[in-house]
N, C-alpha and C positions, 0 to 999 in steps of 0.2 A: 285739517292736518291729521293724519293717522299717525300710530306710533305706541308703544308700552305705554307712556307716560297717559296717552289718550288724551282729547282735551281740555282748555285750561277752565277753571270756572268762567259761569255764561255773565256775569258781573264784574267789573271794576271791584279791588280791594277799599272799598272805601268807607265799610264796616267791620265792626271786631270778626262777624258772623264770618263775613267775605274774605278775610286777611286769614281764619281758621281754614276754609275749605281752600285758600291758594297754598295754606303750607301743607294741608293734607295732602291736595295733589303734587304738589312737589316732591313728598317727601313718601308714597305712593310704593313706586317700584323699589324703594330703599328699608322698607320696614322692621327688617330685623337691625340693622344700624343706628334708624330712627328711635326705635323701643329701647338697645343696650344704653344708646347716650343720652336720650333722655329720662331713663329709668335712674340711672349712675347721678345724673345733673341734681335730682330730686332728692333722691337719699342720701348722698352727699350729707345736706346739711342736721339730716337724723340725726346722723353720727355723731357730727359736729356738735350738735346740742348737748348729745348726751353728757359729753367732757364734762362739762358746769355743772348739768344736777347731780353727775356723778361726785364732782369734789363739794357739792352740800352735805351729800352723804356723807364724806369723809368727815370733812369737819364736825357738823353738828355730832352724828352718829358714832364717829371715829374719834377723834384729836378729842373736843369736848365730854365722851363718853368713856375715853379712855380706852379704847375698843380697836386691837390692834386687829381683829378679822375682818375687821369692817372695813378699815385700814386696806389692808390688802385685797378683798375684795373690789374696794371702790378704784385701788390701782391697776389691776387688771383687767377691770370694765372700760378704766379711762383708754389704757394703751390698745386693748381689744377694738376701741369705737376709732380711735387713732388712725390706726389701720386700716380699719372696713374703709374708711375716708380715701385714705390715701390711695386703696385698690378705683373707688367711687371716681378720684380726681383721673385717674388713668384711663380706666375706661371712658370717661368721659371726654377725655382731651383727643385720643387715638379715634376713640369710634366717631368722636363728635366730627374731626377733621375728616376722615375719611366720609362722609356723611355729607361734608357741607360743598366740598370736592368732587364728590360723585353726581350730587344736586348740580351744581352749576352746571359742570359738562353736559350734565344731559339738557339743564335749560339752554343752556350757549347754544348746544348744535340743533336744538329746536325751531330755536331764535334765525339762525341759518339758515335752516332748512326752511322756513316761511318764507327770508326774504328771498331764496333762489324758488320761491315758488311765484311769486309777484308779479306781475307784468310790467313792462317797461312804464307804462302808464301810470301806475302804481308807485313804483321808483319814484317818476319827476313827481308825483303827488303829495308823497310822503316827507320826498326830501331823502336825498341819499348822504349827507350827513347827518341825518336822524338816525336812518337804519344801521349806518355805522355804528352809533352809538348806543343802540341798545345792545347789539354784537359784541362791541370792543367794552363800553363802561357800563351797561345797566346788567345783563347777565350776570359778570363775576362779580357784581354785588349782592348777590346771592350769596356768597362767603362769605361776604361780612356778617349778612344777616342772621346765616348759621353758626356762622364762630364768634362775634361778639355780640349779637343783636339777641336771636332767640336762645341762645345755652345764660346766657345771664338772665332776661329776662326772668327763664325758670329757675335758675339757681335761685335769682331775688323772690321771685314767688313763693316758693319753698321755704328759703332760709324764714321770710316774713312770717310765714304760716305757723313752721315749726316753733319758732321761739314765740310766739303770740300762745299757742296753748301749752307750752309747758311754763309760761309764767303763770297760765291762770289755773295751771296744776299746783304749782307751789304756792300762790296765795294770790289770791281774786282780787283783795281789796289793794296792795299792795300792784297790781296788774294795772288798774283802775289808776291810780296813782301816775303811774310812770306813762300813762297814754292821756295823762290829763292835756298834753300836747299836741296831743294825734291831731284834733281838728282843724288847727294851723297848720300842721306838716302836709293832709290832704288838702287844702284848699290851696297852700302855695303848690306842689304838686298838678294841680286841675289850673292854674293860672301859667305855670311852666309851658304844658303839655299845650296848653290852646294856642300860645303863642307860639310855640316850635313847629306844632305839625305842620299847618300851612308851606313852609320854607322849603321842607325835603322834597315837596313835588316839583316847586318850582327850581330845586337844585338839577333835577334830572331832566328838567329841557332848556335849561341854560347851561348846561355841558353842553347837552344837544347842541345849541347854537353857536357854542363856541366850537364843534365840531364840524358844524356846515360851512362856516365861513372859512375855517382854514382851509376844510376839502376842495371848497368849490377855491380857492385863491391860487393854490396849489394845482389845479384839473388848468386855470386862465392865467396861467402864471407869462406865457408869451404875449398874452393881447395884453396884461398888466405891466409889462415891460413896452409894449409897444404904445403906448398910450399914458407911459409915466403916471401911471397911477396906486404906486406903490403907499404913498403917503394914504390915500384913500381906503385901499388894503389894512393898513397899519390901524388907522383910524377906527376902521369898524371893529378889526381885532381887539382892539385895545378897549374898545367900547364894552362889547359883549365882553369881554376876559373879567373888566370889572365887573360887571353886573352879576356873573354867575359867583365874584369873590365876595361880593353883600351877599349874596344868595348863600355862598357857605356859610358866613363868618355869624350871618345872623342868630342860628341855633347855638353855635359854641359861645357868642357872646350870652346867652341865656343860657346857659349849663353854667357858664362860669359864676353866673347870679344864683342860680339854682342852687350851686353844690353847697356853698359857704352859708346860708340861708337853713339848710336844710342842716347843716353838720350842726350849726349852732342850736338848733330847735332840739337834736337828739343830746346834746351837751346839756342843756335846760333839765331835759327828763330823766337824767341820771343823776342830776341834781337833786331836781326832788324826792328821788328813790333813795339817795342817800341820806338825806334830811329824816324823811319818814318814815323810812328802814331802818337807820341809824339809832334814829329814838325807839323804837320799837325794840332794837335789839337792849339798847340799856334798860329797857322796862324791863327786860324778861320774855317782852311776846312774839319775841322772833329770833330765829336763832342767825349767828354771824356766817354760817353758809347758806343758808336762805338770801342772806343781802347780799352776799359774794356773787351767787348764780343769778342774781337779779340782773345784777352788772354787767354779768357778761350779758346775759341775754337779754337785754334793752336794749345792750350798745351793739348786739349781732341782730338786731330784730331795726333798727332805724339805720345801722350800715347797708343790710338786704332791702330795704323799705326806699333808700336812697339811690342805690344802685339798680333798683330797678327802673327808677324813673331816669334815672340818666343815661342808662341805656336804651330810653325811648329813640336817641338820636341815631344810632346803628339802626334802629329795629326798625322807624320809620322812613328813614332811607333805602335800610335794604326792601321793606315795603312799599316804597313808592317805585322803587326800579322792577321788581316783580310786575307790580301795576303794571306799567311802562311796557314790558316784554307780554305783559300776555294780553293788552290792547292787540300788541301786532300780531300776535298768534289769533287771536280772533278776529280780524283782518279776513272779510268774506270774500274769495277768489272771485276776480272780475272775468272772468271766463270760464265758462265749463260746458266740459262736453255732454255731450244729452246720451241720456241714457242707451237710448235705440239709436244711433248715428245714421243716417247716410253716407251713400259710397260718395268718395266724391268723382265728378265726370272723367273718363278718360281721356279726352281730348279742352282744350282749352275751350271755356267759356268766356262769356259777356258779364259783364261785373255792373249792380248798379244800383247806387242810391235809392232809395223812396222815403221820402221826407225826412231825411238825418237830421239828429240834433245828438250834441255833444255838448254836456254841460261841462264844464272844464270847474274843477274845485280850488285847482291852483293858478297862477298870472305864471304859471312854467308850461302850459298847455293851452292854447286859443279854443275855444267853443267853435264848434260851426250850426249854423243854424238852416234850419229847415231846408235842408242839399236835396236835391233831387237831381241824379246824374248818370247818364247814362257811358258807359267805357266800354268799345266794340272788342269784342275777342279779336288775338292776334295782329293788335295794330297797337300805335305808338300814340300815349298821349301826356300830353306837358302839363303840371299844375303849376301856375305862374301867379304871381302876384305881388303883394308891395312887404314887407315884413311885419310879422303878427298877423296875417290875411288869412290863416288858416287851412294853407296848402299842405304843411307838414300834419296836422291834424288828422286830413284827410287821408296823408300816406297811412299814420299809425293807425286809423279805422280797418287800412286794407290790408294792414299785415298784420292786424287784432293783436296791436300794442296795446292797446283800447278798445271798451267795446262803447257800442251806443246807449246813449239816454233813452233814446226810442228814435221810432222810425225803423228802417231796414237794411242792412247791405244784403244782396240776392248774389249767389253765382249761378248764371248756368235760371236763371229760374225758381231756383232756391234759397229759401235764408240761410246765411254762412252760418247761424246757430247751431244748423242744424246737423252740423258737422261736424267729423270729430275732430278737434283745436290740432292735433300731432297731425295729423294727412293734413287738413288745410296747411299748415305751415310747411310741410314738405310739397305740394304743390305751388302758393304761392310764398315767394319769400319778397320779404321786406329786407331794406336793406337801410340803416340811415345816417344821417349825417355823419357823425364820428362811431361808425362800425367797430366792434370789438373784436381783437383776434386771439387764439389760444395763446399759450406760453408754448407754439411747436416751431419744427421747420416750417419753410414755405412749403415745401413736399409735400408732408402732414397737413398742413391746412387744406393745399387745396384738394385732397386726396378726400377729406373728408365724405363728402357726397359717394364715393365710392365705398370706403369703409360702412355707411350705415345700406348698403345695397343699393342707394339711387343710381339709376341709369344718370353714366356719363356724357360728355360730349359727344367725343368720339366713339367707336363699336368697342365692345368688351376684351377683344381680342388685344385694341392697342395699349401701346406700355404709357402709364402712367405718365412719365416723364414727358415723352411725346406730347400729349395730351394737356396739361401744363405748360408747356412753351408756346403751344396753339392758342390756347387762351390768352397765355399775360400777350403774346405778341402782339394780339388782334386789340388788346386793351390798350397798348402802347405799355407795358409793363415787364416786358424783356428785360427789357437796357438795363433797369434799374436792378433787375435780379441780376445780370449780368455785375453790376459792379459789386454786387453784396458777396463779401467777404467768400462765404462758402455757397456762391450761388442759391439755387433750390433746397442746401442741406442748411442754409443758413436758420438759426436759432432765432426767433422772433421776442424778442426780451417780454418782460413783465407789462403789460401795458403799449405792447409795441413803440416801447421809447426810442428804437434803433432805427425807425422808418419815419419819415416824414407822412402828413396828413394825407398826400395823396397817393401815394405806394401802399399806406393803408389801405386808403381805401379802392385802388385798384384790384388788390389783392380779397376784399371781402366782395367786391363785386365777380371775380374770378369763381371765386368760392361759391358763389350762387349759382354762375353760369355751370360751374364744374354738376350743377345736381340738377341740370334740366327741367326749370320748372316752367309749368302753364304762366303762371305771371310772374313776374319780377318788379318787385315797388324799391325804387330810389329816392332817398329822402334828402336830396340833394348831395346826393355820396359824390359826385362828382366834376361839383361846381369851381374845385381848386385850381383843375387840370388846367392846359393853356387850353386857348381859342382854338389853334390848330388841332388837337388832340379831342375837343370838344367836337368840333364837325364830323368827327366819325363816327362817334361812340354811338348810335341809335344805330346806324347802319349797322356797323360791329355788332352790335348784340341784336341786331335782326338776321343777321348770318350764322351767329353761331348758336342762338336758340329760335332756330324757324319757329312761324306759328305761335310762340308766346306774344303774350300782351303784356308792354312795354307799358309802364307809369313810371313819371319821370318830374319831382318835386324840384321846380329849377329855378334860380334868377336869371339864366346865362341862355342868350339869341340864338348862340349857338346851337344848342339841344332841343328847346321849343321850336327852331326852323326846320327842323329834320323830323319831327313828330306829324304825324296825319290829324291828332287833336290836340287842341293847346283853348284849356279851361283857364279859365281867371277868375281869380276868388279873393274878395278882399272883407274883411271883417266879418270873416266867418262865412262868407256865401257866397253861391256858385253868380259873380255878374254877368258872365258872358261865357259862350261856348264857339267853335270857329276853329278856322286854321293861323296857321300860322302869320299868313298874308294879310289876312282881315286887321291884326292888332300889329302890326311891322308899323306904320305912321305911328300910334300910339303907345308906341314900346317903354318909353323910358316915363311917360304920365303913370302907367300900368304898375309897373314896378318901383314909382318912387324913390326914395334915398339909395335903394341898390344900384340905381344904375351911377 
């Protein structure tokens, strides 16, 4: 990933050391921002201190000395420190927001920009309601982290710090005293923290999950209606929905132990400061603003002391979603172009396996194993097989949705590596199962190929529109734009909600032919259509893109009978190569539960 920000740290946040150099880089291109509000966060609580030794002055020096300069002095220091505070809380609140606001955005569109760098491979890998979810909920946790997580943390640092050496400015033993608590207050602290941390990581992948099952329920919401399996739907919803609500509830139920625990313990210690202070002052050896300032700053030194640890819950959630986001940014591109590319051949080549292996990480992708295969330039051939056989695998190999474990895909003679990943995909295109279409017209879509320069179908002279009716017609895809509302100008909604599965995908296979390529891989794009409509389609697209090599991911007799190759591949491997005639007897063994 390139970019101002540059990349994220080479480690997981999972030391103080690591969780320092992730806010550094976050916080990076923002520096003047970062300095004004967390300069203001700090000195803040100077001021703040100052108040109390200032009204010891008054008192001892002043009231008890009779000393009205003192007096007034000590009132103009307090109001003066008042101030400085209040300018301290503004700048800190203003810069701080704009600060933690500027951070997200630029992580969010980071976050983005990885995943539209990903490979379709990658996607089913990851899980696309993962990636949503570091996009939609772990990014703008990044806010939090900055507006209540790290500006308290330092406020707590701070305040702690400050009131710890001006008590031992005012009197040591008397210091001593009031921390004779302290070692309790850290230990419940270190038993707090051990027990919370744990939870915030597991909070931000059981969002995650609660985000994939509604995605994906939501993406099969008609096979879930058709197969009455809504309760089942419900059931796993409902499942994950609790498990990520223990997942929150478990740190707030330990803050809620923590706060009252810790309040008590700072109540203890001002106890005793006024016990020992108290007497001290009736001896004579201390004066009554000595114990006044004590008070305040015990009880502003175990508030700051308290607060800091409780907002470990912000701090390490917004920490563990950072984590979260910048795993994926460090996410190693599974394809990349080589340095020195090759041209790739002008005319269509011969495509072919040598020993493939595809280790599949996820059960959303079949392995294939050791393929050796050879696909004739400009001819037609079928991958067939029984479901999970690892036919679809194969297509995503050839349109480097995926790349290989090892082994070879060669075109032409050549390793596809070795080419540059933009030209191979404008010469061969992959096309698959549920194709994605812009938010355009049909016009627009299929115009595409011609907007980025690819030779058309037809010669350059002819009109568009023409050229577009030539295609869908030939696809069987007329009729359909004929009844759409505003024919060819027709608006394609968000997700093509407004087209059926297979006007989709006639229309994305359109879209390929419209940019003439050497191959064309279908990943069963076309299995929906009728039987009749099916019998054409190899010839169709052997008419309208001559000389291209046809791959064609099918369950349907239709398509495999009209193919010159028809491969069969089951559990990852290639079992038999042949026509179509050879496997016609054993058609429906071959394909199992499809047929």
């Amino acid at each position: 990933m390139s970019g101002k920000a540059g990349m994220p740290p080479a480690r997981a946040t999972t030391s103080r050391r690591a969780e320092l150099r992730a806010i550094a880089h976050l916080t990076r291109p923002h520096r003047r921002l970062a300095a004004i509000a967390w300069t203001a966060t700090m000195l803040r609580p100077l001021f703040l201190t100052t108040v109390p030794l200032l009204a010891s002055v008054a008192i001892d020096d002043g009231v008890s000395a009779n000393n009205g300069a003192v007096l007034v002095v000590a009132g103009v220091g307090m109001a003066i420190a008042i101030l400085l505070a209040g300018i301290c809380l503004h700048a800190r609140e203003v810069q701080g927001y704009v600060l933690a606001d500027r951070v997200t955005v630029s992580l969010q569109k980071q976050v983005f920009d990885r995943v539209q760098a990903l490979t379709p491979g990658q996607v089913a890998e990851l899980g696309s309601g993962t990636l949503i979810s570091r996009v939609i909920n772990d990014a703008p946790k990044v806010r939090l982290l900055f507006v209540t997580g790290l500006s308290l943390l330092l406020r707590g640092l701070s305040g702690a710090t400050i009131s710890l050496i001006a008590m031992f400015y005012l009197d040591w033993q008397l210091t001593l005293v009031a921390l004779a608590i302290l070692p309790i207050f850290l230990a419940a602290t270190w038993i707090y923290r051990k027990r919370s941390q744990p939870w915030y990581e597991r909070g931000r992948d059981s969002i995650a999950e609660v985000t994939t099952i509604a995605r994906n329920s939501f993406n099969t919401m008609p096979l879930v209606h058709d197969y009455a399996r809504q309760a089942d739907v419900i059931q796993q919803f409902a499942a994950a929905n609790e498990r990520n609500r223990e997942v929150e509830l478990r740190p707030i139920v330990q803050t809620a132990i923590f706060e009252p625990v810790t309040a008590l313990l700072g109540s203890i210690s001002v106890g005793l400061l006024i016990i020992v202070g108290g007497t001290q002052a009736v001896n004579g050896e201390a004066g009554v603003g000595t114990i006044v300032a004590f008070v305040g700053l015990i009880s502003g030194f175990f508030t700051a002391a308290t607060q800091l640890t409780s907002v470990t819950a912000n701090y390490e959630s917004g920490m563990a979603a950072v984590d979260k986001a910048y795993q994926l940014l460090r996410t190693p591109d599974a394809m990349t172009s080589p340095t020195d590319p090759q041209s790739m051949p002008e005319h269509t080549q011969s495509l072919s396996f040598v020993n493939a292996n595809y280790v599949s990480r996820t059960t959303r992708i079949v392995s294939v194993v050791d393929v050796t295969l050879d696909i004739p330039a400009g001819q037609s051939t079928a991958l067939v097989g029984p479901l999970r056989s690892g036919r679809s695998t194969l297509a995503g190999l050839l349109g480097r949705t995926i790349s290989l474990t090892s082994g070879e895909l060669r075109y032409g003679g050549s390793a596809v590596a070795d080419f540059d990943l933009a030209d191979y995909r404008q010469v061969i295109h992959y096309v698959p199962v549920k194709p994605m279409l812009f938010s355009a017209t049909v016009r627009q879509t299929l115009g595409l190929a011609a907007e980025m320069g690819l030779s058309p179908v037809a010669s350059a002279d002819s009109d568009l529109d023409e050229i577009c009716e030539q295609v869908l017609t030939a696809l069987g895809g007329a009729r359909f734009v004929e009844r759409l509302p505003d024919g060819l100008d027709t608006q394609i909604q968000l997700g093509a909600k407004n087209l059926s599965d297979i006007q989709r995908a006639i229309i994305a296979v359109a879209r390929s032919v419209m940019a003439r390529p050497h191959v064309l891989v279908l990943d069963r794009t076309l299995d929906l259509g009728s039987g009749a409509d099916l019998g054409n389609v190899v010839a169709t697209l052997e008419e309208l893109i001559p000389d291209a090599t046809l791959i064609l991911a099918t369950s349907r007799k239709e398509i495999a009978s009209r193919c010159s190759q028809v491969v069969v591949m089951d559990e990852g491997r290639v079992r038999a190569t042949g026509s179509y005639l050879e496997f016609a007897a054993s058609w429906r063994e071959l394909l199992g539960a499809q047929t």
